[in-house]
C-alpha positions as CSV (number, residue, x, y, z in Angstrom):
1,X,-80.6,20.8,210.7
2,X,-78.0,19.4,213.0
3,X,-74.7,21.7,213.8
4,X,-71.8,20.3,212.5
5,X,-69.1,18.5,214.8
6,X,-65.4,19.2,214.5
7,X,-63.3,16.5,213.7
8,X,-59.8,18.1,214.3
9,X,-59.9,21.6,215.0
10,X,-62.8,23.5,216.5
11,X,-64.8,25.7,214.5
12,X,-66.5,29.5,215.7
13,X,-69.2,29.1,217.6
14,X,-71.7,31.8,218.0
15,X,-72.4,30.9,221.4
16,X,-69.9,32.2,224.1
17,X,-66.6,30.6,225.1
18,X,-65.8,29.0,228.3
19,X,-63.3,30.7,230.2
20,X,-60.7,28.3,229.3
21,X,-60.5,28.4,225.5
22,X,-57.6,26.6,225.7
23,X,-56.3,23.3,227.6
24,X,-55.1,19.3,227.2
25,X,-58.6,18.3,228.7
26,X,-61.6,17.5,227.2
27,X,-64.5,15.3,228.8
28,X,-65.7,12.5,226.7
29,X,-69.7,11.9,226.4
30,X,-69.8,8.7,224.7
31,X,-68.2,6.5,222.0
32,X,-70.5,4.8,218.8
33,X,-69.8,2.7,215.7
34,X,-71.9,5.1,213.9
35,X,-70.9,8.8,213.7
36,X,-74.2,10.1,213.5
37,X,-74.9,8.4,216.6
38,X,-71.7,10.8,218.2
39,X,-73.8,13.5,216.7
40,X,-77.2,13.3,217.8
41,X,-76.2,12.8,221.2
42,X,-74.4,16.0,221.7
43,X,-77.2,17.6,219.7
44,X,-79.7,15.9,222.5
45,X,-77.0,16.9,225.6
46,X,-76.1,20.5,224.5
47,X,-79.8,21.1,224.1
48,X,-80.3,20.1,228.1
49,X,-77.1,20.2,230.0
50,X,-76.0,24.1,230.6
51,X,-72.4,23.0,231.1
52,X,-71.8,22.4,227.6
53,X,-72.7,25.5,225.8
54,X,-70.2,27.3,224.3
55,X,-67.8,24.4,224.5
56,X,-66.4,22.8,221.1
57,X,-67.8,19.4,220.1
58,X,-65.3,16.7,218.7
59,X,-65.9,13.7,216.8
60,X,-62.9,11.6,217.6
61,X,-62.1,8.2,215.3
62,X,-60.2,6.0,216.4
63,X,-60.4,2.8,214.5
64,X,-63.9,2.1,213.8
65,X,-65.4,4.0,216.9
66,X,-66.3,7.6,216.9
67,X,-65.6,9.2,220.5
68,X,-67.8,12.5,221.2
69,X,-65.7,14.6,223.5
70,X,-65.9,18.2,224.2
71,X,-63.8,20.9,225.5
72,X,-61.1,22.2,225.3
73,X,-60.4,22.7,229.3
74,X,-57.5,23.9,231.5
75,X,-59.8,23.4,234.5
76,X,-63.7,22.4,234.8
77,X,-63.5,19.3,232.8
78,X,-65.0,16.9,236.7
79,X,-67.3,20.0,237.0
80,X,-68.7,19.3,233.8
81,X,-68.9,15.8,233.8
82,X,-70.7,16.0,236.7
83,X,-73.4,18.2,235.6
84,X,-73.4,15.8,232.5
85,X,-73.8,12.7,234.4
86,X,-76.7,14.6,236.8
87,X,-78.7,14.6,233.2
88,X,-78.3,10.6,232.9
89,X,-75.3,10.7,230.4
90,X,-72.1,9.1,230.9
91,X,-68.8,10.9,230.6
92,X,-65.5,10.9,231.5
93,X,-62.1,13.1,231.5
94,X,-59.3,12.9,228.7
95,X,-56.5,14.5,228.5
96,X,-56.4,15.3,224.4
């Protein structure tokens, strides 16, 4: 069964934390009309791209699109979306 995404505060993980536990940055992996879209990709990216365990999923509406981000960072966040991008996935920094 899927993990289940935060959609406002993160929830305890049992994998271990990044460094920064704490920060206005997160990167953004992709945005969908359908949530379960949002979901099933970070299942697929968490799964294959290293840089993302232990970081919090988010499931971000706004409107009628659901933005998958992850984070939170204080630094890292262009590290990150670099080693996402190297697996042939978008992404992009936000500040929260």
């Amino acid at each position: 069964a899927a993990a289940p995404v935060a959609t406002s505060a993160p929830v305890a993980t049992a994998a271990p934390a990044k460094a920064a536990a704490s920060g206005d940055w997160r990167v953004q992996l992709g945005a969908f009309s359908d949530e379960n879209k949002a979901k099933n990709l970070w299942n697929s990216l968490e799964g294959r791209v290293s840089a993302l365990s232990g970081l919090q999923p988010y499931l971000v509406k706004a409107g009628s699109i659901t933005r998958l981000q992850a984070g939170p960072f204080t630094t890292q966040a262009q590290t990150t979306c670099r080693s996402v991008k190297a697996a042939g996935n978008d992404c992009i920094t936000k500040r929260r």
